[in-house]
C-alpha positions in Angstrom: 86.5 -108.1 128.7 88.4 -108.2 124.9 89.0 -111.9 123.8 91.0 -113.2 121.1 89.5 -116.3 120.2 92.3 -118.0 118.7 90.7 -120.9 115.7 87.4 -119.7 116.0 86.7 -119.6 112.6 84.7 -123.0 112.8 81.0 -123.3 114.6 82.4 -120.2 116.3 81.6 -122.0 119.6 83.7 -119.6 121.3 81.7 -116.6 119.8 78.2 -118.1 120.4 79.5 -118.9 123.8 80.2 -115.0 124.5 76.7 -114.0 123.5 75.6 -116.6 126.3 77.5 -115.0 128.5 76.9 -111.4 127.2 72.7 -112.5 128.2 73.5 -113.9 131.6 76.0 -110.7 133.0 76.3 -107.4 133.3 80.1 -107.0 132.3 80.0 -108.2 128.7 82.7 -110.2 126.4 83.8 -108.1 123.1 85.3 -110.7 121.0 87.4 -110.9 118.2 87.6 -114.7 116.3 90.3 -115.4 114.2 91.4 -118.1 111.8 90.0 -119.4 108.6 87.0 -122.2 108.3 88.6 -125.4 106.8 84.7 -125.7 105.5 84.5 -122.6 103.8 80.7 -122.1 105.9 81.6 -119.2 108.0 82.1 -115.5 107.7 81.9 -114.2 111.2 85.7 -114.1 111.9 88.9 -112.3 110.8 90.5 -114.1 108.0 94.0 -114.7 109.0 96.3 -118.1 108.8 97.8 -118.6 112.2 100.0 -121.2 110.8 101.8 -118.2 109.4 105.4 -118.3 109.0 105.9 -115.2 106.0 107.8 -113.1 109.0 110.7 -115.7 108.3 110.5 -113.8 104.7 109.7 -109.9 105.9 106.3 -110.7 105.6 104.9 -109.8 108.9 100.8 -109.7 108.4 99.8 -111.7 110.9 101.2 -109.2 113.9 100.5 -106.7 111.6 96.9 -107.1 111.4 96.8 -108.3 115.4 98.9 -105.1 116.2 95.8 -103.3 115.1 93.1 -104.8 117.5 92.5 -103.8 121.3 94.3 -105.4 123.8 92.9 -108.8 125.0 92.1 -109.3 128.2 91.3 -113.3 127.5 93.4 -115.0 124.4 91.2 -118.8 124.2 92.7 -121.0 121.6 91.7 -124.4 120.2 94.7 -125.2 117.5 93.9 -128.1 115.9 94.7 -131.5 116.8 94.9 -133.8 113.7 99.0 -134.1 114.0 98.8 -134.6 118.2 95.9 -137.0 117.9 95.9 -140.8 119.7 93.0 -141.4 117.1 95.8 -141.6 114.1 97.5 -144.0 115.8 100.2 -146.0 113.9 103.2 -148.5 115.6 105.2 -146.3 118.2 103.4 -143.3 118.0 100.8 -141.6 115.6 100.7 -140.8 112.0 102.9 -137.5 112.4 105.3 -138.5 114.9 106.9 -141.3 116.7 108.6 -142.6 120.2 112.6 -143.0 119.6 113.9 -146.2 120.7 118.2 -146.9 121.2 119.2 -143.5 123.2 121.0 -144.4 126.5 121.4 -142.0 129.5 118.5 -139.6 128.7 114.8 -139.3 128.2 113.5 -140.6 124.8 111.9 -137.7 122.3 107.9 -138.1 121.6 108.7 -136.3 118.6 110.7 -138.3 116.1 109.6 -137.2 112.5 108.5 -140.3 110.5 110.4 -141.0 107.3 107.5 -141.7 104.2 109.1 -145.3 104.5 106.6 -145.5 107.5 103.7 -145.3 105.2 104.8 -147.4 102.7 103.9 -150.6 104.9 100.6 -152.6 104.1 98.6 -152.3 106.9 98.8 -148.5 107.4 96.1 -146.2 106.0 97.7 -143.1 106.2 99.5 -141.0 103.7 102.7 -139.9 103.7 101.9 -136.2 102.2 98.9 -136.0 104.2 100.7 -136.6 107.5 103.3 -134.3 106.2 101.3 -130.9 106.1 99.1 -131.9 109.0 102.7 -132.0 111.3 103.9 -129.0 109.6 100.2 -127.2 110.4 99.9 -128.6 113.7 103.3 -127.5 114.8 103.1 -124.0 113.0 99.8 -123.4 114.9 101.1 -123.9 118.6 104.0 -122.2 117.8 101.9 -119.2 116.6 99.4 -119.6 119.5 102.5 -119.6 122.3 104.2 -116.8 120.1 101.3 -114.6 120.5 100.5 -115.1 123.9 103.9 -113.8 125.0 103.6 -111.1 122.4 100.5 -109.7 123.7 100.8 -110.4 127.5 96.6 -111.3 128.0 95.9 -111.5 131.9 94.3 -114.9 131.2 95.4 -117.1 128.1 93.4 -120.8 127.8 94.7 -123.5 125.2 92.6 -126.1 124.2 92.6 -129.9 122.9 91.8 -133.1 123.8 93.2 -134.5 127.5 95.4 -137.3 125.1 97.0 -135.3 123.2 100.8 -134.6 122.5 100.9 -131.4 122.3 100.3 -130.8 125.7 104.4 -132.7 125.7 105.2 -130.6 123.0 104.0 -127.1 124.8 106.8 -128.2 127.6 109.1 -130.2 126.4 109.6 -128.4 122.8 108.1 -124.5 123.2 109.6 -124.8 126.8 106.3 -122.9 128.3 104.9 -124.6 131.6 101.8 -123.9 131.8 100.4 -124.4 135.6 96.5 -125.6 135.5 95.3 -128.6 133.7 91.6 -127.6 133.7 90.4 -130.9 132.4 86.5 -131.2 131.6 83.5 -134.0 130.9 82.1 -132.9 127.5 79.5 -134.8 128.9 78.7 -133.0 131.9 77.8 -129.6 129.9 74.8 -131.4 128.3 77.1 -133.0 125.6 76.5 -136.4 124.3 80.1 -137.3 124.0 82.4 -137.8 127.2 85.8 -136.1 125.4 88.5 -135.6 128.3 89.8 -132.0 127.0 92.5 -129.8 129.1 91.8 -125.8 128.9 95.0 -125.6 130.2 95.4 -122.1 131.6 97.3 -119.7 134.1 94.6 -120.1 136.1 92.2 -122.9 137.5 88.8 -122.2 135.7 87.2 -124.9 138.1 85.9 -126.9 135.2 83.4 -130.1 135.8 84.8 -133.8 135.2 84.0 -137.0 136.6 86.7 -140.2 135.2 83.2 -142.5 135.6 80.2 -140.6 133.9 78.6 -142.0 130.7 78.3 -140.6 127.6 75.1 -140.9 125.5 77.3 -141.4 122.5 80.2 -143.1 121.7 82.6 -140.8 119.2 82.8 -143.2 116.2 78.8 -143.0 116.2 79.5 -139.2 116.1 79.2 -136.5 113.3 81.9 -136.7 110.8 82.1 -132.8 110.1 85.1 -131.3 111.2 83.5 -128.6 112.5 81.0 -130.4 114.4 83.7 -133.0 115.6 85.4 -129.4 116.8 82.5 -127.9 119.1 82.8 -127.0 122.1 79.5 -127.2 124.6 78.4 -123.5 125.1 77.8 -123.9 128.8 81.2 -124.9 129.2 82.3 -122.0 127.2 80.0 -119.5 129.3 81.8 -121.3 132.5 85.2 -120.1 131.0 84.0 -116.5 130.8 82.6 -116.6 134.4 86.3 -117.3 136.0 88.3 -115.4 133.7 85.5 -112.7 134.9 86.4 -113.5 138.4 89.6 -113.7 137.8 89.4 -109.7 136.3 87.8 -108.5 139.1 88.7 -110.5 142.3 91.5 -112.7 142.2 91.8 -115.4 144.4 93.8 -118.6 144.1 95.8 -117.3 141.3 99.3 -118.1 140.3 101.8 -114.4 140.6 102.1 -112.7 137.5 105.6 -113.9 137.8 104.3 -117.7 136.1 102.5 -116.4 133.5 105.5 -116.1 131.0 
């Protein structure tokens, strides 16, 4: 099975996660991790920026250099959620975006782009700049992610970030890509001691375990303050993943036609 493991150029949970996996079955995962490590800790990836835009200039490494790897079977992503996050929360939306308010006669947009005059108030703590590049990153990296999933046509593709956030809207309402299982999980209930509601939203149901009323053994603002570590993803849940795509590759049942997938 090839994977792509889309921003896995943290903890490499998703890499770690394949080795499990590689230990526990005979059909083993080949994996390829690409991104770049925020933290500057890590060298077990390829180093590309998959908030790329240079193709908009002729500049077209980032296909270039993906061109060159075997087909995936599995593409996994995990783009990151700073700019989509409910824990930047300002007045009418979050620190990148906000709720419009006066339309008539049609659905209100998620995704009004805050003017710096937002930050200037006293009571918020968040910077106008900052904000800035984390919406321009956050919306250059789910673009990418969708981008090369229909590029390169995987027989499985699995996006991931927390339950809350809006870019699970932005997937559907913006990119216009309908993606058909939620594939919510517990943190928790992999051994975790955090409870984080996260989708691994997917064209197909990877049976994942969650439960609205278990209890963490941590709450999240008691929690690491790395990025990376804020970033992991438990490993069984990870190896769980690997063991329904597997199925999936060699006896699918209970699958959406290929028809859905793009």
């Amino acid at each position: 099975m090839i994977v792509w493991a889309l921003f896995d150029s943290g903890n490499g949970c998703y890499t770690q996660g394949a080795e499990l996996f590689n230990q526990s079955i005979s059909r083993s995962v080949k994996i390829y991790p690409i991104g770049m490590d925020i933290e500057c800790k890590n060298n077990h990836f390829i180093n590309l920026n998959l908030a790329d835009y240079g193709r908009m200039f002729g500049d077209n490494k980032l296909f270039d250099e993906l061109d060159k790897l075997p087909k995936p079977d599995l593409i996994i992503a995990s783009p990151p959620c700073e700019s989509w996050s409910v824990a930047s929360a300002m007045w009418g939306g979050n620190a990148s975006w906000k709720q419009e308010t006066g339309a008539v006669n049609r659905e209100l947009s998620k995704f009004t782009v805050r003017g710096r005059a937002d930050y200037d108030l006293p009571h918020v703590q968040f910077k106008y700049d900052r904000s800035f590049l984390n919406r321009i990153n956050g919306e250059l990296c789910i673009y990418n992610t969708i981008e090369i999933i229909k590029r390169y046509k995987p027989k499985v593709y699995v996006i991931e970030n927390p339950a809350s956030s809006k870019i699970w809207h932005y997937v559907n309402d913006i990119l216009n890509f309908q993606i058909p299982f939620d594939n919510l999980a517990h943190y928790n209930l992999y051994n975790y001691p955090l409870r984080k509601p996260t989708r691994f939203k997917s064209n197909i149901n990877l049976g994942l375990r969650n439960n609205h009323k278990s209890k963490p053994q941590q709450q999240w603002e008691d929690f690491s303050k790395s990025y990376n570590e804020r970033s992991n993803i438990p490993l069984n849940l990870i190896v769980d993943i690997y063991k329904a795509v597997n199925q999936y590759l060699t006896n699918p049942i209970g699958v959406p036609s290929e028809r859905l997938l793009f």
